[in-house]
N, C-alpha and C positions, 0 to 999 in steps of 0.2 A: 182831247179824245185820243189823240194819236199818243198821246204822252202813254197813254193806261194802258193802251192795246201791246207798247211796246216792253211796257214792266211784263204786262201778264207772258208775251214771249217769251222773256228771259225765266220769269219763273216754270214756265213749263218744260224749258230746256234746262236745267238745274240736274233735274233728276234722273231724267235722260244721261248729260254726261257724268252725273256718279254711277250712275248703273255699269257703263263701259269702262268706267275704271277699275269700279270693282272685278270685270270680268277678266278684263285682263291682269289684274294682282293675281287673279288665281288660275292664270293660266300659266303665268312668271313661278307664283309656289302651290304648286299644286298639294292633296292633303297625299302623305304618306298612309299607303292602306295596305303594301306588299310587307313580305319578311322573310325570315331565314331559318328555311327546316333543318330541325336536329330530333335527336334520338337519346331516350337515356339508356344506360347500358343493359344488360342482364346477363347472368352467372351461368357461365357450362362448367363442365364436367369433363374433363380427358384422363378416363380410367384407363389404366395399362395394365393389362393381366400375365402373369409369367406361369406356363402351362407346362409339365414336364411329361414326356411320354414314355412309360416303362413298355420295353419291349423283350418278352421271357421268350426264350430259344430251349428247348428240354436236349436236354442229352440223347445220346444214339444209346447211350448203355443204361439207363433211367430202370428201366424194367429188372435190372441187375444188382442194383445199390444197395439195398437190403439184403441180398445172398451176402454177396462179397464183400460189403464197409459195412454192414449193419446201419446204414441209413435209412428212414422209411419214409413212407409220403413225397418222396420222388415225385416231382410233376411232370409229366409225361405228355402235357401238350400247352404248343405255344398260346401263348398267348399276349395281347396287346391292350396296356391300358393310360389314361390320362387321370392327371390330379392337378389340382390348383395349387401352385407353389405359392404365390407372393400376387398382392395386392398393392398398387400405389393410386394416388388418388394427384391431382391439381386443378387449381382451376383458369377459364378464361374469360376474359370478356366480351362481349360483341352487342350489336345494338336491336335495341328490342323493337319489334315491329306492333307491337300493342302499346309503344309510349313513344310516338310520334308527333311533335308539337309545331310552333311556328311562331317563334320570336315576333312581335309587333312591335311597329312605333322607334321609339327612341331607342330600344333593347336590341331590337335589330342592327344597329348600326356597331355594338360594343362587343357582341356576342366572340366566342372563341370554339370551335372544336377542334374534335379530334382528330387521325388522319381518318377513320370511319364513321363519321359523322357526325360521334355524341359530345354532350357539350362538356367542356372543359373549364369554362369559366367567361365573367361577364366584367370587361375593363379591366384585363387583368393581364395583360401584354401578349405578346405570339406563345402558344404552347408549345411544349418541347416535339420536336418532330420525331416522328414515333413512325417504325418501318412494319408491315404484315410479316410475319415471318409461317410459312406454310407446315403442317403438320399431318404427315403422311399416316394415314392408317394403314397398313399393313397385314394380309390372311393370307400370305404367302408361306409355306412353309419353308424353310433352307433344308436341303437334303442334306441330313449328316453326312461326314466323312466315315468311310470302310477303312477302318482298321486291319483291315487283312486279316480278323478272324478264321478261323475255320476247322471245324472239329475234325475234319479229314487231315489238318495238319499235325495234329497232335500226337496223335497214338501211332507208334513206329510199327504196328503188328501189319504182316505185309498180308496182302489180299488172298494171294496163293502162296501154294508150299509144291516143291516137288513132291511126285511122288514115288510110289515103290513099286516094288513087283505083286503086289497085291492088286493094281490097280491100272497095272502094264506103264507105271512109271507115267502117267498123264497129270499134269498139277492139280490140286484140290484146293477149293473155297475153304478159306477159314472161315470160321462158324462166329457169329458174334459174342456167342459164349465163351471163345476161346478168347477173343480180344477184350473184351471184357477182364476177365482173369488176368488176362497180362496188363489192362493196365491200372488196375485193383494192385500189381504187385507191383508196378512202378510206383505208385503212391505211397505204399507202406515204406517201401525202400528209399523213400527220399525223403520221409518222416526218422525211421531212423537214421538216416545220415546225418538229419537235422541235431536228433538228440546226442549221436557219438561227438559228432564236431562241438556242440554245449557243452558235453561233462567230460569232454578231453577223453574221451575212450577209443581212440581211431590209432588206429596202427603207424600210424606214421605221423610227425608231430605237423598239426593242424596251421592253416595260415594265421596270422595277427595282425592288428589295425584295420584297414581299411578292404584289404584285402578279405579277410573275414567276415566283416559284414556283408561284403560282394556275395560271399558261397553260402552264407546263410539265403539271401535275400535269391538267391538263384533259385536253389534249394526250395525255397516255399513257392517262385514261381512255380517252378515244376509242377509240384502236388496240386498246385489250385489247376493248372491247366488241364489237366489229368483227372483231378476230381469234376468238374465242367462235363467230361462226358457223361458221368452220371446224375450229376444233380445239376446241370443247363446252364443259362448262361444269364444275364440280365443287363440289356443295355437302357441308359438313360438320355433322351433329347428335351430340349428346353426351345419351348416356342413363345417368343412375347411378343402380343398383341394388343392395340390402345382402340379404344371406343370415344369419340366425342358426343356428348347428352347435357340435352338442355333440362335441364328439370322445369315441369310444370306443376299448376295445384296438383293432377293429378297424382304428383312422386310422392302424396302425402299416405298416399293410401298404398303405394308403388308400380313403380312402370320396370316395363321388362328393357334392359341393358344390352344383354345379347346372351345365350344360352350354351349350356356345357354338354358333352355326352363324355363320359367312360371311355367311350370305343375312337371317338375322332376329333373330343377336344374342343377346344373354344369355337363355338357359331357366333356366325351375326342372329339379330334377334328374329329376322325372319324365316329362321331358319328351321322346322316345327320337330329334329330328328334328337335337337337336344333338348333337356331340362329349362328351364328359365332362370337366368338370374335378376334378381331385381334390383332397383336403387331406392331407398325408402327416405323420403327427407320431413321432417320435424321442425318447424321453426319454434324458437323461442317465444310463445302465444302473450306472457306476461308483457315482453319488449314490445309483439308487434302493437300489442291495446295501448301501451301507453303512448306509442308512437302514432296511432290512428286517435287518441283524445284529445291529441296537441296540435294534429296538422292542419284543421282548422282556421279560417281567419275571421275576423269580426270586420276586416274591411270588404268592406262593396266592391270595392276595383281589383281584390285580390285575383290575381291570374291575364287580370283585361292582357296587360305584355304577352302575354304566353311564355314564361319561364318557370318550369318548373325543375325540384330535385328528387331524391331519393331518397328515404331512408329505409337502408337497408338491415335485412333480420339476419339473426343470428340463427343459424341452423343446425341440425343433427343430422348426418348422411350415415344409413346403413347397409351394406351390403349384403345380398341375401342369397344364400343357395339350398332349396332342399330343406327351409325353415330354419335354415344355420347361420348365424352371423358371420359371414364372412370378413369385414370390414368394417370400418367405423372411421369417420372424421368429426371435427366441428369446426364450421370457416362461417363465412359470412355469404350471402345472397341476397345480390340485388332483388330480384323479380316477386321476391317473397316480403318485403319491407313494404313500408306507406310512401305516395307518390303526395307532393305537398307542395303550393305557387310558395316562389321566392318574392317577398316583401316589395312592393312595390318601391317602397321607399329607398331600397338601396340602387336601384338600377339606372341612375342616376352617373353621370360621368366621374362625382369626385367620391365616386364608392366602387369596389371590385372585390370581386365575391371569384373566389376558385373551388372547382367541386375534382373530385376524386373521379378521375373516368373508369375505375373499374366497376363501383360502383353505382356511381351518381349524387354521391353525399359530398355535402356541403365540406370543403376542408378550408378554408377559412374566408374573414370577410374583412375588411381594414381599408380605410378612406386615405387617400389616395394625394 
């Protein structure tokens, strides 16, 4: 009796000490259930816009130009305008806050990013260390430099005149009609001085070589200077200015970039005094379906790891002002492409898989 009582002991302590063995194997390996966020990329935008500002200055003598040169249409008042020179277009990368994942399992432990978080590749060694480099936008104007213009410099007709005994000899305002006329007759007289010194008609034998072209080229300063009081002046400044834009679905239909006026030039988009311009993007519709029919998997576990890629669309970018195509590119864009799990089967140690971090596409895969 003692015999029994003592087996049934032992059997009922059996399972008892597997039980504690068990507990503690899994307290020695516990199961891995943490992992390692990343991000896949998406495509901006850093438009630079070069804006030139014509600034008309009219003459003091404008109202005279037709009497005396027979000029007409003489503009008679200042004025200040802007145009779009030049269009450049690039792009960047950074990480999309709508494809945010979390590596599990065994994927976790091989993973590679970037220096901002998106992945780079999976067993596939340290990625190239990559530096932020910063990119100022800039709505600062630089004040041109003064040229020392000045129409008061030009014309030698002096302000006053003595006078006579008609007037008990007190000096008199010249009339701008009078200055005018005189320098309507500087102009003509440095036109023909221009033609005699041409066709060798000047009284005394004219300079040669270099010299020459010197009295020519003096000679037409003159006259331009001189003509300036009546038909004005026009100076031109050049402002360049960059926008960074991320495009969304909605650039499909277009989003406003930042906005122009006539009168002051490139605005930021918030800015309700100018026009709008837009960004209008198109993806390649054919690429994106055949790339959304493929990305599919037929296994059950596809994604369990959390590793996915990109496949990025081919885009149309228009720029728009006024219904006017200002600009055109065609690049590639992430955020517009099919998002798609990387094959379970490769993420495995003696496989490594590298992706493209600007976009997030797979750029190649080779066992290891």
């Amino acid at each position: 009796m003692r015999t029994l009582i003592f087996i049934l002991a032992i059997l009922l302590a059996v399972p008892a000490f597997g039980q504690r063995r068990s507990r503690a194997d899994e307290e020695v390996a516990p199961a891995f259930t943490e992992g390692v966020v990343y991000a896949l990329p998406r495509t901006g935008l850093k438009i630079k816009v070069s804006a030139v500002k014509e600034v008309f200055e009219p003459g003091p003598y404008a109202a005279y130009a037709e009497q005396l040169l027979g000029i007409t249409n003489a503009r008679n008042r200042a004025s200040v305008n802007w145009h779009i020179a030049n269009v450049e277009m690039e792009t960047f990368a950074e990480p999309d806050p709508d494809q945010i994942y979390k590596a599990l399992g065994n994927a976790a432990f091989l993973v590679n990013l970037t220096t901002d978080g998106c992945l780079a590749g999976i067993n596939s060694g340290k990625p190239e260390n990559g530096s932020f480099r910063l990119g100022i936008n800039s709505f600062a104007e630089k004040k041109p430099k003064n040229d020392g213009f000045d129409f008061a410099h030009i014309n030698d007709s002096p302000i006053f005149v003595p006078g006579d005994s008609t007037n008990n000899f007190r000096p008199t305002r010249v009339s701008n009609e009078r200055k005018a006329a005189e320098a309507a007759e500087r102009i003509l007289e440095a036109r023909l001085s221009r033609f005699h010194m041409a066709a060798g008609l000047m009284d005394v034998f004219h300079p040669d070589g270099e010299a020459y072209q010197v009295s020519l080229k003096e000679l037409e300063r003159i006259e331009q200077d001189y003509l300036s009081l009546f038909v004005g002046r026009t100076t031109y400044h050049t402002k360049k200015v960059s926008f960074d834009f991320v495009p969304s679905s909605a650039a499909e239909r277009g989003e406003v970039v930042f906005r122009f006026s006539e009168d002051a030039g490139v605005l930021p988009a918030s800015d309700l005094s100018g026009k709008p311009v837009t960004v209008r993007i198109e993806p390649e519709r054919n690429l994106v379906s055949k790339y959304t029919e493929l990305a599919g998997s037929a296994n059950p576990a596809a994604g369990e790891s959390g590793i996915y890629y990109r496949m990025p669309a081919v885009v149309s970018i228009s720029l728009i002002y006024e219904l006017n195509t200002i600009a055109t590119a065609r690049t590639v864009m992430a955020q517009f492409g099919q998002v798609a799990p990387v094959p379970e089967e490769l993420l495995f140690g003696e496989y490594a898989v590298e992706f493209h971090p600007e976009t997030g596409a797979v750029k190649s895969v080779y066992r290891k």
